[in-house]
C-alpha positions in Angstrom: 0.0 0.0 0.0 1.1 3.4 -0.8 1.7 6.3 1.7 -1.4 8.6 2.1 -1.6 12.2 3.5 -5.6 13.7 4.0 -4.8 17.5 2.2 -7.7 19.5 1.7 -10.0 17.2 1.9 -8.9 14.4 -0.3 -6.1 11.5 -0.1 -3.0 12.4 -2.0 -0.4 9.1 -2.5 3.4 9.2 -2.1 5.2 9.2 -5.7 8.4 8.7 -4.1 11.2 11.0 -2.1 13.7 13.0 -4.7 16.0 15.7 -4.6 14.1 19.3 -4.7 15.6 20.1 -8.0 14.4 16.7 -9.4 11.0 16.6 -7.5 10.4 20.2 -9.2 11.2 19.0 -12.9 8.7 16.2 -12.3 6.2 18.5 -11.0 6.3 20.3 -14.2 6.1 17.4 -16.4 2.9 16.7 -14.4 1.3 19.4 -14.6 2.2 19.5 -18.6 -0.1 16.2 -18.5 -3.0 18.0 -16.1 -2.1 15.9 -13.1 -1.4 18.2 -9.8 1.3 17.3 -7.5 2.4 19.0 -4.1 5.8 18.7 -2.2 6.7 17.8 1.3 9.9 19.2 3.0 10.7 20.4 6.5 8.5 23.2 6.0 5.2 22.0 5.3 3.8 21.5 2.4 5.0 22.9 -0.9 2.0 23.7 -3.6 3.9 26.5 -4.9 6.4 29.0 -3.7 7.0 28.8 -0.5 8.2 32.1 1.7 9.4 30.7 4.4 11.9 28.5 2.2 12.7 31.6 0.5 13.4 32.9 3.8 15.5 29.8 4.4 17.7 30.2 1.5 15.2 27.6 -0.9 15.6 24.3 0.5 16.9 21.8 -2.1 17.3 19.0 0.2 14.9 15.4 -0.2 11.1 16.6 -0.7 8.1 13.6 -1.1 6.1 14.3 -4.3 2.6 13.7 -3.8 -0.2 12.6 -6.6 -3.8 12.8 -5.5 -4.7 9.2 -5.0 -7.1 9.5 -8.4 -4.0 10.2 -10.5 -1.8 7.9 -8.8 -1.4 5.1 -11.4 -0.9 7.8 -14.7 1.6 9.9 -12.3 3.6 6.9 -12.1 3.6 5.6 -15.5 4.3 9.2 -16.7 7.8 9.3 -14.6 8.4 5.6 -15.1 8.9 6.8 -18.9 11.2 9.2 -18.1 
């Protein structure tokens, strides 16, 4: 079974946990496809630019990519192909 967070209101599945820069190109190749993503790092979740990692000096460190649960299986076929 996957990982599942609640976030606003609906379950959203762990893709898997990648380096910021790497978790941010996926994020853009999903949302190319019309599949939303979010990150986890320290901070909280990530659904766009964050302040306080700004404030931080952007955190680039290991961040968990999160699919809704819906869009789980095409999320990970569409990085499988990459």
């Amino acid at each position: 079974m996957n990982q599942q967070e609640m976030l606003g209101g609906n379950l959203w599945n762990l893709l898997e946990t990648y380096p910021r820069p790497i978790a941010e190109s996926f994020r853009r190749m999903l949302e190319a496809e019309g599949i939303p993503s979010v990150l986890r790092t320290p901070f909280g979740w990530v659904m766009g630019n964050s302040v306080i990692e700004v404030e931080a000096g952007a955190y680039q460190g290991d961040v968990l990519l999160y699919v809704p649960e819906v869009c789980f299986d095409d999320a990970r076929d569409l990085i499988g192909e990459v």
